[in-house]
Short mmCIF file of the C-alpha atoms (twelve columns), coordinates in Angstrom:
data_MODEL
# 
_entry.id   MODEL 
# 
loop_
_atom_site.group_PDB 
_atom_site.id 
_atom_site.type_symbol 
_atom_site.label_atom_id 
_atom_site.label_alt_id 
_atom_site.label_comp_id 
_atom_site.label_asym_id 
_atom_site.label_seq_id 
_atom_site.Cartn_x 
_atom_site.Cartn_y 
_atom_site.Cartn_z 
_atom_site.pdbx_PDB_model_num 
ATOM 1   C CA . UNK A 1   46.057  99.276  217.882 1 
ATOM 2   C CA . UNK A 2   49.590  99.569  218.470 1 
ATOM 3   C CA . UNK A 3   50.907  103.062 217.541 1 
ATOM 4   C CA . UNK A 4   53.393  102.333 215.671 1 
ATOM 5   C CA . UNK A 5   51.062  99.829  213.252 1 
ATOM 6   C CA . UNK A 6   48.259  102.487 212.893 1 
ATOM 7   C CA . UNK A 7   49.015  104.235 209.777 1 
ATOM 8   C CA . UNK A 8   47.477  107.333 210.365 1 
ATOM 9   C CA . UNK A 9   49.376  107.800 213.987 1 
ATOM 10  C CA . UNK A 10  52.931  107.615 211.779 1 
ATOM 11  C CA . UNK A 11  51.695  110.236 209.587 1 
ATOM 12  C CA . UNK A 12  51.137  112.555 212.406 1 
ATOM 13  C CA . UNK A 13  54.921  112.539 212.996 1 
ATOM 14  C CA . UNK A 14  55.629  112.316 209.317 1 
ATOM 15  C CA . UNK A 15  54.454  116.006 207.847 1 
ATOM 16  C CA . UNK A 16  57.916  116.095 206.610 1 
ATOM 17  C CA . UNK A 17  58.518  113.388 204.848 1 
ATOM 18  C CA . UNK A 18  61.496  112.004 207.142 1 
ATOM 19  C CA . UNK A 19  60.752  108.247 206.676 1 
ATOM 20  C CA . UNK A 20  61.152  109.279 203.022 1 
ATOM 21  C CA . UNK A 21  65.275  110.354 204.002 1 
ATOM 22  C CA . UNK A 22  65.263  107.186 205.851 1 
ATOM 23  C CA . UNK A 23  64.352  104.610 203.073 1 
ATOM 24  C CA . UNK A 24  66.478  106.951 200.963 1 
ATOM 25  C CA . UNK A 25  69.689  106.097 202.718 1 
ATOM 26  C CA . UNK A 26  71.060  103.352 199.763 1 
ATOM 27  C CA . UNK A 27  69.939  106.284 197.089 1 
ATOM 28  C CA . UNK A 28  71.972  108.448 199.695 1 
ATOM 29  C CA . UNK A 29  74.785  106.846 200.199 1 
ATOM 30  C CA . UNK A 30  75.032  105.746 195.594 1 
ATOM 31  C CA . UNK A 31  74.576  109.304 194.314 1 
ATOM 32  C CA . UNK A 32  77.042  110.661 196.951 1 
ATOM 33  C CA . UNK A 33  79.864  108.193 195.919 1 
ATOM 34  C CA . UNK A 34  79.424  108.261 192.335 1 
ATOM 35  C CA . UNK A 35  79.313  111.987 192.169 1 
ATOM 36  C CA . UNK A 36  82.052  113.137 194.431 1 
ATOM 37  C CA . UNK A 37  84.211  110.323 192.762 1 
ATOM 38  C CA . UNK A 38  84.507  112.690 189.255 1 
ATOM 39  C CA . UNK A 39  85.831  115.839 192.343 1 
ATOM 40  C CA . UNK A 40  89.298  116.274 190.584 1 
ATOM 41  C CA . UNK A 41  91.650  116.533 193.542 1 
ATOM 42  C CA . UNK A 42  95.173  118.542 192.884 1 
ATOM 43  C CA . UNK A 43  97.938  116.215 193.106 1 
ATOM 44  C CA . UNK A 44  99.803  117.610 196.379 1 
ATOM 45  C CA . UNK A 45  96.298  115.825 197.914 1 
ATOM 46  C CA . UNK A 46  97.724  112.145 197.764 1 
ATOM 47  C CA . UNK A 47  100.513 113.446 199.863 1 
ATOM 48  C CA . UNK A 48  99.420  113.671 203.464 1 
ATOM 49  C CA . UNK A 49  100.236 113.002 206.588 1 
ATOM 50  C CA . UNK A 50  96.819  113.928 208.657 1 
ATOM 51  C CA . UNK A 51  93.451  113.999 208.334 1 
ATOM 52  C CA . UNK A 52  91.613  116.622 209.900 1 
ATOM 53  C CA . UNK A 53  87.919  116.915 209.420 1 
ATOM 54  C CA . UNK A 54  86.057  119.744 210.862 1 
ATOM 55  C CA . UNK A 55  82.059  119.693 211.540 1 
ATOM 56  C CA . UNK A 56  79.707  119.915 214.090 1 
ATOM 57  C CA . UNK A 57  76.375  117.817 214.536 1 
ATOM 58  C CA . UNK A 58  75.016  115.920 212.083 1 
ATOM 59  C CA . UNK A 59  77.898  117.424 209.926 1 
ATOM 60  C CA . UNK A 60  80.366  115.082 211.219 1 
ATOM 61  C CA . UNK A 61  78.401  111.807 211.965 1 
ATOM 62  C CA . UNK A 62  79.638  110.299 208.192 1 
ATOM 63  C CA . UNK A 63  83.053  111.446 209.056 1 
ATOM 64  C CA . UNK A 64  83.034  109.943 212.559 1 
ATOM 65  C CA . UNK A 65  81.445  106.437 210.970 1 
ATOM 66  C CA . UNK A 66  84.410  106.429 208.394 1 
ATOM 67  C CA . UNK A 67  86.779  106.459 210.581 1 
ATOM 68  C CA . UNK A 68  85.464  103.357 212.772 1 
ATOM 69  C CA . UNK A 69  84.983  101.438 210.173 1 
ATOM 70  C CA . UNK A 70  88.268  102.382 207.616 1 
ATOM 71  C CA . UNK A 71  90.765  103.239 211.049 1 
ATOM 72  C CA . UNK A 72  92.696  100.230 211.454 1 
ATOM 73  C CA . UNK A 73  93.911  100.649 207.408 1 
ATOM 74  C CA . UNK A 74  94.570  104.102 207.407 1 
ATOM 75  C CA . UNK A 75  98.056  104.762 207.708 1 
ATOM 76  C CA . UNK A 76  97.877  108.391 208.782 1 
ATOM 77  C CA . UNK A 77  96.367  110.118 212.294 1 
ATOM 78  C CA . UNK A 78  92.120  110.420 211.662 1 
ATOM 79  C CA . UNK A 79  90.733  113.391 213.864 1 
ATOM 80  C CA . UNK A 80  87.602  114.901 213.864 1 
ATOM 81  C CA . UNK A 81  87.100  118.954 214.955 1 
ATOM 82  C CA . UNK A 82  83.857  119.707 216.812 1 
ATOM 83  C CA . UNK A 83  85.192  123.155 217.732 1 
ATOM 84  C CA . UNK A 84  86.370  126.859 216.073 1 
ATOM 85  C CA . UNK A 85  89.714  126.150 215.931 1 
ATOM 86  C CA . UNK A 86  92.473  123.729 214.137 1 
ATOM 87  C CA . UNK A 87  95.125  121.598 216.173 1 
ATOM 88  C CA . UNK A 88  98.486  123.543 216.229 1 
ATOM 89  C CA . UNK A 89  99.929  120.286 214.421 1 
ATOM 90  C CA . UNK A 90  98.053  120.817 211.155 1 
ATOM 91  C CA . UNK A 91  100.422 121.745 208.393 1 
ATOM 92  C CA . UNK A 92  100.981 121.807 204.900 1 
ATOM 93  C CA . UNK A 93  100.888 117.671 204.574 1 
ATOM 94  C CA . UNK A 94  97.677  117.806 206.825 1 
ATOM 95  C CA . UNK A 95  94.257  117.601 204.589 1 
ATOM 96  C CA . UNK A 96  91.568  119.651 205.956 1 
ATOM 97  C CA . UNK A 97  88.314  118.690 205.244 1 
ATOM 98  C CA . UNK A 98  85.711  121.267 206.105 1 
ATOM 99  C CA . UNK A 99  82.410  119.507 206.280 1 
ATOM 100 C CA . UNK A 100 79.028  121.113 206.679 1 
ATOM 101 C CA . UNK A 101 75.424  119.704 205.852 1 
ATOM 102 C CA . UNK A 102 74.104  123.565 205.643 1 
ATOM 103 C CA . UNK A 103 77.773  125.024 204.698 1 
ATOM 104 C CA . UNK A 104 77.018  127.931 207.133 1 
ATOM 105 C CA . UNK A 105 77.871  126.348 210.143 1 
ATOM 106 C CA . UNK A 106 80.067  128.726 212.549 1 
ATOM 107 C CA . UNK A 107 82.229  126.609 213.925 1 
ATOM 108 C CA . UNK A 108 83.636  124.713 210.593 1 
ATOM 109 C CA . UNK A 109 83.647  127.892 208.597 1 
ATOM 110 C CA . UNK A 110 86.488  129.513 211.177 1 
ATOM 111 C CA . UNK A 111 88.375  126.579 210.830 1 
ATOM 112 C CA . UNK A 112 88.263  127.066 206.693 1 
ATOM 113 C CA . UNK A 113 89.480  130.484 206.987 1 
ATOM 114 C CA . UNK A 114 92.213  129.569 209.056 1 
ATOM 115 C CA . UNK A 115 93.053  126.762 206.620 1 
ATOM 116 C CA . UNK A 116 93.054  129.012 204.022 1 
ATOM 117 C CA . UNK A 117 95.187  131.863 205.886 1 
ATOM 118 C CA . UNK A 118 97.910  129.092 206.562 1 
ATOM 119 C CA . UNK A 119 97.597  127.806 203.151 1 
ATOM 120 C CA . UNK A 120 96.250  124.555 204.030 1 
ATOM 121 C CA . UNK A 121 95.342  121.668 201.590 1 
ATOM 122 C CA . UNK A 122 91.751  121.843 201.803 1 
ATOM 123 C CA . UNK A 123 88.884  119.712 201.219 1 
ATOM 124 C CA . UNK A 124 85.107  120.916 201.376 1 
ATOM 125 C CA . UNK A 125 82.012  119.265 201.581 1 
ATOM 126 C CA . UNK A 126 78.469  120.766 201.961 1 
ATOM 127 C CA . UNK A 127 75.137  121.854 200.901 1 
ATOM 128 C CA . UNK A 128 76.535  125.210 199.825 1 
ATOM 129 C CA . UNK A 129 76.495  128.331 201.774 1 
ATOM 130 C CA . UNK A 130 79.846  130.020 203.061 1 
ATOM 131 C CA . UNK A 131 81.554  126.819 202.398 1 
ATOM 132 C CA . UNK A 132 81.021  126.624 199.462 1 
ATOM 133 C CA . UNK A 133 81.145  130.386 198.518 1 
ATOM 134 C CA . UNK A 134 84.378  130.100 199.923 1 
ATOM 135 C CA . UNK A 135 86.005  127.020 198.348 1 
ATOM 136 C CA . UNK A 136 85.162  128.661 194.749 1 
ATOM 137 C CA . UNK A 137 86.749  132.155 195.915 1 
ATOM 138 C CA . UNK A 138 89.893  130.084 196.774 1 
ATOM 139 C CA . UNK A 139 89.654  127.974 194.313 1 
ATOM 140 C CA . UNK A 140 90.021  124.782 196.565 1 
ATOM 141 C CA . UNK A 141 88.274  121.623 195.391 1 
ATOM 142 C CA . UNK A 142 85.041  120.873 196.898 1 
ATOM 143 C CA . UNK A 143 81.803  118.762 196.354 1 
ATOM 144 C CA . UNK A 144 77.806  119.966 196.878 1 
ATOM 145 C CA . UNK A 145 76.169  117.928 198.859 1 
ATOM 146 C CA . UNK A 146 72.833  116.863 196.364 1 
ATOM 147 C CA . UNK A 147 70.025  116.862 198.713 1 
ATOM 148 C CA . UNK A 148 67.720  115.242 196.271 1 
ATOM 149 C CA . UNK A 149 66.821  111.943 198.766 1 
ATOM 150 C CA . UNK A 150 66.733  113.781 202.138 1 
ATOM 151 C CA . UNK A 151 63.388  115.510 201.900 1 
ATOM 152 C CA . UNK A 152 63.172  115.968 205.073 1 
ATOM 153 C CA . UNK A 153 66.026  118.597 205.234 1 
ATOM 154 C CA . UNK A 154 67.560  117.354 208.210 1 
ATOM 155 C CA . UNK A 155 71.125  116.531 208.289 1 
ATOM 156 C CA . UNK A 156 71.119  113.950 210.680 1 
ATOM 157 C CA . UNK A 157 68.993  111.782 207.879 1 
ATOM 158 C CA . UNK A 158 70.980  112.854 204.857 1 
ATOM 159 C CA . UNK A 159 74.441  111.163 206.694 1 
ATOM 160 C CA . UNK A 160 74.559  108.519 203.465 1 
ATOM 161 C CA . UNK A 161 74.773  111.504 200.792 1 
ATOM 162 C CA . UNK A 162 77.881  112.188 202.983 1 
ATOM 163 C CA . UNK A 163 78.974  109.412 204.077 1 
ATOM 164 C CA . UNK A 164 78.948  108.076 200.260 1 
ATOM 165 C CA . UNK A 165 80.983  111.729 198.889 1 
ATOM 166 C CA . UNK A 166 83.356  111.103 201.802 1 
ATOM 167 C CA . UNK A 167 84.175  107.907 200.991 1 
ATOM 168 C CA . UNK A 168 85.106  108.491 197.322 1 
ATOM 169 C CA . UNK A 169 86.943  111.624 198.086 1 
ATOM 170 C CA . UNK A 170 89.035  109.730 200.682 1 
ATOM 171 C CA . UNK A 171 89.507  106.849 197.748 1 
ATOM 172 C CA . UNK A 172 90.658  109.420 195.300 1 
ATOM 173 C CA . UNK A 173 92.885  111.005 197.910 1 
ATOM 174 C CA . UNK A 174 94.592  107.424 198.217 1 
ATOM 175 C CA . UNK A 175 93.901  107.185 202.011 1 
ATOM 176 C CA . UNK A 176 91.188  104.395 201.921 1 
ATOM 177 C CA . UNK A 177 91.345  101.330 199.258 1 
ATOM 178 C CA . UNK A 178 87.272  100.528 199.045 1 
ATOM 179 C CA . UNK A 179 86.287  99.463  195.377 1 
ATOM 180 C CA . UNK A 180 83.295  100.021 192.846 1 
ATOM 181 C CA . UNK A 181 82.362  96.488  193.496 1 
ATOM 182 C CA . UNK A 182 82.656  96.377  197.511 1 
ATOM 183 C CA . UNK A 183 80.500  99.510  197.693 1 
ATOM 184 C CA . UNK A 184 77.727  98.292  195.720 1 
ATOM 185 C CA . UNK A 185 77.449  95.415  197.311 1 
ATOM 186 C CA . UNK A 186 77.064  97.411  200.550 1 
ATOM 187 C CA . UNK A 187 74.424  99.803  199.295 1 
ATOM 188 C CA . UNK A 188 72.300  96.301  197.811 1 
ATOM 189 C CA . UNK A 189 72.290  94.700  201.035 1 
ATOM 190 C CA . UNK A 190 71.392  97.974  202.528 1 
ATOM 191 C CA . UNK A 191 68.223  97.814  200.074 1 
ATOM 192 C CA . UNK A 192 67.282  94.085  200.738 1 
ATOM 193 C CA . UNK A 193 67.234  95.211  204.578 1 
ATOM 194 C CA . UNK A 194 64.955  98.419  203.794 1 
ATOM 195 C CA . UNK A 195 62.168  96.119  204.088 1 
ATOM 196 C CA . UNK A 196 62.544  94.812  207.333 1 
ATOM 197 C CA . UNK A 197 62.149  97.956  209.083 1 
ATOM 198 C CA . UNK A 198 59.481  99.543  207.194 1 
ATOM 199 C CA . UNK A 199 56.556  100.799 208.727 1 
ATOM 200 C CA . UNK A 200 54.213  98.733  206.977 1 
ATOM 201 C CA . UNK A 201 56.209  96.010  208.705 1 
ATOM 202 C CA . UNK A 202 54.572  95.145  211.848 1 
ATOM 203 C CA . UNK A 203 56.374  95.450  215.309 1 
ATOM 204 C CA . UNK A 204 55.886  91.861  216.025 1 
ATOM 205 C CA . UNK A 205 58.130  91.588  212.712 1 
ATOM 206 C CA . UNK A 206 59.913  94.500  212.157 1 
ATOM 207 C CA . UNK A 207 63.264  94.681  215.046 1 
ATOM 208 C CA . UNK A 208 62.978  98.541  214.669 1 
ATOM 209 C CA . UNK A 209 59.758  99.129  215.719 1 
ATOM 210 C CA . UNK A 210 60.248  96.270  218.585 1 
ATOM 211 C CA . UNK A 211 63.116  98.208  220.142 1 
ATOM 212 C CA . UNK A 212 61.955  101.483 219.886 1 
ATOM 213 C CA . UNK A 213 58.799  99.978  221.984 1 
ATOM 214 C CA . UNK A 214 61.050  98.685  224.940 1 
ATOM 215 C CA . UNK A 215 62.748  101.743 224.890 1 
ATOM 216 C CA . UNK A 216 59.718  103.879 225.654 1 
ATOM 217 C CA . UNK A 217 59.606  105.685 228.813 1 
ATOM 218 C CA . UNK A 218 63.574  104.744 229.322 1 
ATOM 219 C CA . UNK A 219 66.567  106.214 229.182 1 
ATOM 220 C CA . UNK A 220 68.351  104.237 226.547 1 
ATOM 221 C CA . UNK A 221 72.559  103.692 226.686 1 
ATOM 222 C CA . UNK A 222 73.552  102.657 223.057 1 
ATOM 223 C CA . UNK A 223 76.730  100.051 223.308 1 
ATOM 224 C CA . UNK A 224 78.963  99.221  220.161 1 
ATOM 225 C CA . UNK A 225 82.701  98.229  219.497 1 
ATOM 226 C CA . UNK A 226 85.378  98.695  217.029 1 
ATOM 227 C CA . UNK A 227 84.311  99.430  213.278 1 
ATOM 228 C CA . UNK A 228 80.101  99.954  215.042 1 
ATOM 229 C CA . UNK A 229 81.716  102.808 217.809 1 
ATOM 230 C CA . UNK A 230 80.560  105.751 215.736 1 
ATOM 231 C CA . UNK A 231 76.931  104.473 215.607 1 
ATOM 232 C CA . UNK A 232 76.099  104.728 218.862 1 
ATOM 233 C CA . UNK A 233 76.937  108.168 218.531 1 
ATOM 234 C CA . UNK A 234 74.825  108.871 215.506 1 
ATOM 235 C CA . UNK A 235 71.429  107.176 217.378 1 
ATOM 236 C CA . UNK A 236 72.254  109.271 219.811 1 
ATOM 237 C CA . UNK A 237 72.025  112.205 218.086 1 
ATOM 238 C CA . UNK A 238 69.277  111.456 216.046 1 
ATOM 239 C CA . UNK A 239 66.810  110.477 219.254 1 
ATOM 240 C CA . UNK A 240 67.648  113.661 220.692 1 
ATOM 241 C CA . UNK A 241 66.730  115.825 218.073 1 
ATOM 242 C CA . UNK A 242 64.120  113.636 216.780 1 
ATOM 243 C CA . UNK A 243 62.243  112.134 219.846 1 
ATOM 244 C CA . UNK A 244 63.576  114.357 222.221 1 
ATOM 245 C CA . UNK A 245 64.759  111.436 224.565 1 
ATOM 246 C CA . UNK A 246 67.555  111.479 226.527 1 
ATOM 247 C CA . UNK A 247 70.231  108.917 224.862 1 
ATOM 248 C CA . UNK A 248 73.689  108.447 225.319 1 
ATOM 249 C CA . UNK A 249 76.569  106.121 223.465 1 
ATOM 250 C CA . UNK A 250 79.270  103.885 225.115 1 
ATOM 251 C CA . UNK A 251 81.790  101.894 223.318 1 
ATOM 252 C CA . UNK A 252 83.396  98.412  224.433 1 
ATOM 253 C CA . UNK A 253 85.985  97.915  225.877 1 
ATOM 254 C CA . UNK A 254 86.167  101.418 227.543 1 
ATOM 255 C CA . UNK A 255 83.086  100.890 229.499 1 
ATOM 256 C CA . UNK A 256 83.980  98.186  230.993 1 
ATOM 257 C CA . UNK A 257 86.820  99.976  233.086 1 
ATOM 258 C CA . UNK A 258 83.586  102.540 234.323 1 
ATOM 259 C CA . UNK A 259 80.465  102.611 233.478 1 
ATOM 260 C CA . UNK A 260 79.377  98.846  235.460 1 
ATOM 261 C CA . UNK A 261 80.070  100.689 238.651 1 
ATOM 262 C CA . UNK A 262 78.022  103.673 238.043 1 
ATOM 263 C CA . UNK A 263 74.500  101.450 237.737 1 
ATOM 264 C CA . UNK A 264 73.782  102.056 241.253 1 
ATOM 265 C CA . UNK A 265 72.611  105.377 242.022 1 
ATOM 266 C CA . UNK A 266 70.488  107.365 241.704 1 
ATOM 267 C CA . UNK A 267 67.887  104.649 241.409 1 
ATOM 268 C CA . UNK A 268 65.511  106.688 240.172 1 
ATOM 269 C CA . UNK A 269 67.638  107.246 236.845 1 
ATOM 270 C CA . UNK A 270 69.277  103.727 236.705 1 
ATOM 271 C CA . UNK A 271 65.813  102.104 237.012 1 
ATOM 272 C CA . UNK A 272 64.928  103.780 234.124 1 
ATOM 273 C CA . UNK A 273 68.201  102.920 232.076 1 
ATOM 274 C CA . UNK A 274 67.753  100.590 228.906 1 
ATOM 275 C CA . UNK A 275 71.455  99.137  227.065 1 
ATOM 276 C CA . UNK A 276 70.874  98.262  223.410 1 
ATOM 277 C CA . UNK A 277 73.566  96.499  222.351 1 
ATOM 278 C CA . UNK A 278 75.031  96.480  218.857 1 
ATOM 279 C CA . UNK A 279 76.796  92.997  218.354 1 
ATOM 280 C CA . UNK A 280 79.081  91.285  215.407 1 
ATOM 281 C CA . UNK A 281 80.572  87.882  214.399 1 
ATOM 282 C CA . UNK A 282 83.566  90.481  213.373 1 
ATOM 283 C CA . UNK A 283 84.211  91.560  216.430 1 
ATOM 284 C CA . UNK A 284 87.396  90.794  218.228 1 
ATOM 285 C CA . UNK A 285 87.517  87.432  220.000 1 
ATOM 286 C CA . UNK A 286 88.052  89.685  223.107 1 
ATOM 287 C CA . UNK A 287 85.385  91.800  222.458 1 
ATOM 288 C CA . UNK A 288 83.250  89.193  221.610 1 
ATOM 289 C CA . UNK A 289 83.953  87.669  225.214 1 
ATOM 290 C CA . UNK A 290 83.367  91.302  226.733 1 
ATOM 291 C CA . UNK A 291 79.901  91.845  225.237 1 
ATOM 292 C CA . UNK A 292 78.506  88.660  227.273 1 
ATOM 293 C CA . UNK A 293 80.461  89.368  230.516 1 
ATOM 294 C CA . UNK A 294 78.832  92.503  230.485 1 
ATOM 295 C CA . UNK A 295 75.279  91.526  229.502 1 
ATOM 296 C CA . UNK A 296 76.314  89.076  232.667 1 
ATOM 297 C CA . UNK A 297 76.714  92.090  235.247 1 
ATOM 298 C CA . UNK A 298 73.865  93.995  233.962 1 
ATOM 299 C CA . UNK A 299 71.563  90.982  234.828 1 
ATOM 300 C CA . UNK A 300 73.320  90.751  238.062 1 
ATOM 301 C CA . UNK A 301 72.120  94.276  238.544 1 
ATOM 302 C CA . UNK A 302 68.710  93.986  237.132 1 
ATOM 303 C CA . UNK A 303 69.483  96.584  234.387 1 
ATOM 304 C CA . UNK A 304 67.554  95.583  231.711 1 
ATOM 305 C CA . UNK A 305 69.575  95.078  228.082 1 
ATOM 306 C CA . UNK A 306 68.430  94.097  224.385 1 
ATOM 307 C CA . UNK A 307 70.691  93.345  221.857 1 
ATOM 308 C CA . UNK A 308 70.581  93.992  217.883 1 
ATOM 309 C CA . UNK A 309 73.024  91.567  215.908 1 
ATOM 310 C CA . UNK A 310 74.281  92.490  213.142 1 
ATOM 311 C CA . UNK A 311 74.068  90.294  209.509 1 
ATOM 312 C CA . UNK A 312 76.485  92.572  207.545 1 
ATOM 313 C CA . UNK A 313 79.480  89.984  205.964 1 
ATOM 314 C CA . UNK A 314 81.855  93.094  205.712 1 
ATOM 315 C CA . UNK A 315 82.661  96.021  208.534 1 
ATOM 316 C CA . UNK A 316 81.149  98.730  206.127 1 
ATOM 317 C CA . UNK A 317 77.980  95.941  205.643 1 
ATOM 318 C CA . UNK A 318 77.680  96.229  209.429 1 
ATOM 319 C CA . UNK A 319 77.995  99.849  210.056 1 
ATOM 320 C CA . UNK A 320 75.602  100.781 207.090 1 
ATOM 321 C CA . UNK A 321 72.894  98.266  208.425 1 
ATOM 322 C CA . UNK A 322 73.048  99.750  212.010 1 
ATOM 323 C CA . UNK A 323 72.528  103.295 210.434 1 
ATOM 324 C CA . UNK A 324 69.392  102.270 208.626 1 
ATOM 325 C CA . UNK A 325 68.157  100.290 211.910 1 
ATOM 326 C CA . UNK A 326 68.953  103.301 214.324 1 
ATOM 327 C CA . UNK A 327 67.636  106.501 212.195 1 
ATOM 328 C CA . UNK A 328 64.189  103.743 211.537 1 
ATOM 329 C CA . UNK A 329 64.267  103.046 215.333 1 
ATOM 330 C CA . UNK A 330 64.898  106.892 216.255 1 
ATOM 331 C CA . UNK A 331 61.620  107.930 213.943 1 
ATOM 332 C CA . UNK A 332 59.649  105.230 216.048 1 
ATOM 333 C CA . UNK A 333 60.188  106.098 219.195 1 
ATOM 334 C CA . UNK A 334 59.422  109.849 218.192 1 
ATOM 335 C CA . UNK A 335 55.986  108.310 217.183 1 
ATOM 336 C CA . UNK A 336 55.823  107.023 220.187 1 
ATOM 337 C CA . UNK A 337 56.796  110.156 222.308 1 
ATOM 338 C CA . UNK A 338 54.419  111.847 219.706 1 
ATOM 339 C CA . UNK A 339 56.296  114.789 219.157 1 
ATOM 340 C CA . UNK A 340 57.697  116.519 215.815 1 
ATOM 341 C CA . UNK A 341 61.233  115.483 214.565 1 
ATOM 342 C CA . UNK A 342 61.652  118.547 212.799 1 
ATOM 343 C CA . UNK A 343 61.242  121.205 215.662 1 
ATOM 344 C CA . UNK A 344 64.320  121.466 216.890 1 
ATOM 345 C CA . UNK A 345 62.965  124.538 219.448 1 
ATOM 346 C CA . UNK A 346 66.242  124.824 221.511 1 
ATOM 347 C CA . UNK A 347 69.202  124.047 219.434 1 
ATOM 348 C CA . UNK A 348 67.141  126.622 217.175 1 
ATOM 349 C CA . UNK A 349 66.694  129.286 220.393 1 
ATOM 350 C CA . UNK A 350 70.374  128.751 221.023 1 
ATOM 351 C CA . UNK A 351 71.915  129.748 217.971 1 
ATOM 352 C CA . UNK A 352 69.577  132.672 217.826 1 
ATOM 353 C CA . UNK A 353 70.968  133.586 221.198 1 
ATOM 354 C CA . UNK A 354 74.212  133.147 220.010 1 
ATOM 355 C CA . UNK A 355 74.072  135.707 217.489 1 
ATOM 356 C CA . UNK A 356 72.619  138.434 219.710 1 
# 
C-alpha cells in the first residue's frame, strides 16, 4: 500500500497531532480575526508612515503573506525585520509590530526594547512570554496569540491564528481595507477545500499527497508570483523543519534574469531538482506569459516541473488555498521521509549553543 494511504503509517508521523493544526487553519485564521479586531488601538496608530514588522521564523511567515497579497494597496513602505536591530529610518510615524509565535524570541524582543527606548508606536503580537510581559509593563496595545487550533505547538502550523490577528489589526490601523464579508468568504472556501487534501483522500485524488510523492527523493524549488511570492517561502520553511528536505523558494519574474542559467551544474544536484509551480488566472498578463516560457526552458533542459493552479476568485482566496495545500503537502512528504515533524534537533542545539 502506498504510504501515504495506509492509515497507520500517517499516524507514525502524527504523535502530535499536526494534521490536527493543519485542518485547523480556517478555525485559525476566524478566531484570530475576530478576536484581535476588539484590540483597541490608540489613535496616533492610524497615523503612519511605515510599517515595520519584526519576527523571525515561523513568526513572520503571516506577516510576509500579508504583504504579497495586500502590497500593491498599501500606501505606506511594508518591511519585514529578520534581525536584532530596527532600520535607522523608523520614527515616531513608523508602526512597529513586534511579532513572536513563542513571545521569547531574541531577536524580536531587542527590537521591542529599542522601540520602546525611542518611544516608538508599537504593536505586539504573540503567544505571551517577554512580549507580552513587556507590552503590559509599557502599556502598549497588544493581542495573545490563542493557540487553541494549533495542537501541535508549532508555529509554522499556527500561521492562520496570525495571519487572521494581523489582518484585523492592520484593518483597524486603517492600512488595509478587507471587510467582514470578504474574509469570510475566504475562510469558507478555505473549508470546502479542507477536503481535498485530507488524508483519507487518496493520492490518486488528493493533489497534496500526489505532489509530495513526485517530490520524494528531490530537491524541490517552489516558484510563485505577485500576491503567491510569500508562499513559496512558507513551504519552504515548513519542509525543512518538518521533513527535513532541502527546499528552496523563487519568485517570477526575478528568476527569470538567473536562476535558468544555473540548471547546469553540478549534475548531480540539478538532476535531482523538482520546480512546483504555483499558478493564477490573476496573475499579470506578463507573468502569465513568463510562467510557460519558463516551464518551456526547463523542458529544454530536462528539469522536471509540476504545477499546482490555483481556484481562489480573490488574491487572499489564492494565497490562503496555497497555505492549506503546502503545510498538507509538507506533512506528506515528512511521511514519506518518515521522520518526526516535531524534532527540530538542530535549530533546537543551536539556540542552546547560543546561550552558552
Amino acid at each position: 500500500m502506498n504510504k501515504l494511504d495506509d492509515a497507520q503509517n500517517l499516524a507514525k508521523c502524527d504523535q502530535h497531532q499536526m494534521t490536527q493544526s493543519i485542518a485547523d487553519l480556517p478555525f485559525q485564521i476566524e478566531q484570530g480575526w475576530q478576536e484581535a479586531l476588539s484590540v483597541k488601538l490608540p489613535k496616533n496608530h492610524s497615523h503612519i508612515s511605515s510599517i515595520i514588522v519584526c519576527g523571525m521564523g515561523g513568526s513572520n511567515l503571516a506577516s510576509e503573506l500579508a504583504r504579497a497579497v495586500f502590497g500593491r494597496e498599501i500606501k505606506v513602505p511594508f518591511v519585514l525585520v529578520r534581525g536584532y536591530d530596527l532600520p535607522v529610518f523608523a520614527d515616531k510615524n513608523s508602526l512597529i509590530i513586534i511579532s513572536s509565535y513563542s513571545g521569547g524570541t531574541d531577536e524580536p524582543v531587542s527590537c521591542l526594547k529599542q522601540a520602546t527606548l525611542r518611544k516608538l508606536k508599537v504593536l505586539c503580537l504573540a503567544g505571551g512570554g517577554k512580549v507580552i510581559a513587556m507590552a503590559k509593563a509599557n502599556k502598549l496595545p497588544y493581542y495573545q496569540i490563542n493557540k487553541k487550533y494549533n495542537l501541535s505547538g508549532q508555529p509554522r502550523y499556527g500561521v492562520g491564528s496570525q495571519l487572521g490577528a494581523l489582518l484585523a489589526l492592520l484593518k483597524s490601523a486603517g492600512v488595509i481595507k478587507l471587510s467582514a464579508g470578504e474574509m469570510t468568504r475566504a475562510v469558507e472556501s478555505l473549508e470546502v477545500l479542507g477536503g481535498l487534501f485530507d488524508t483519507d483522500r487518496a493520492t490518486t485524488q488528493n493533489p497534496a499527497k500526489c505532489h509530495a510523492s513526485w517530490l520524494s527523493g528531490g530537491l524541490p524549488i517552489l516558484v510563485g508570483a505577485e500576491f503567491l511570492s510569500a508562499n513559496g517561502h512558507i513551504i519552504a520553511n515548513q519542509i525543512n523543519e518538518s521533513a527535513k528536505n532541502f527546499a528552496v523558494p523563487f519568485v517570477i519574474p526575478e528568476l527569470n534574469h538567473h536562476l535558468m542559467e544555473g540548471l547546469l551544474l553540478p549534475s548531480a544536484v540539478t538532476s535531482r531538482i523538482r520546480f512546483v509551480f504555483f499558478n493564477s488566472s490573476l496573475y499579470h498578463s506578463e507573468n502569465k506569459k513568463r510562467f510557460a516560457i519558463t516551464q518551456q526552458v526547463l523542458r529544454r533542459q530536462q528539469i522536471k516541473y509540476m504545477e499546482y493552479t490555483i481556484n481562489g476568485s480573490s488574491r487572499l482566496e489564492a494565497a490562503l488555498e496555497i497555505l492549506l495545500f503546502g503545510s498538507w503537502l509538507s506533512f506528506y512528504l515528512t511521511v514519506i521521509n518518515e521522520q518526526n515533524p516535531t524534532d527540530i534537533k538542530w535549530v533546537d542545539y543551536f539556540k542552546a549553543e547560543l546561550k552558552k
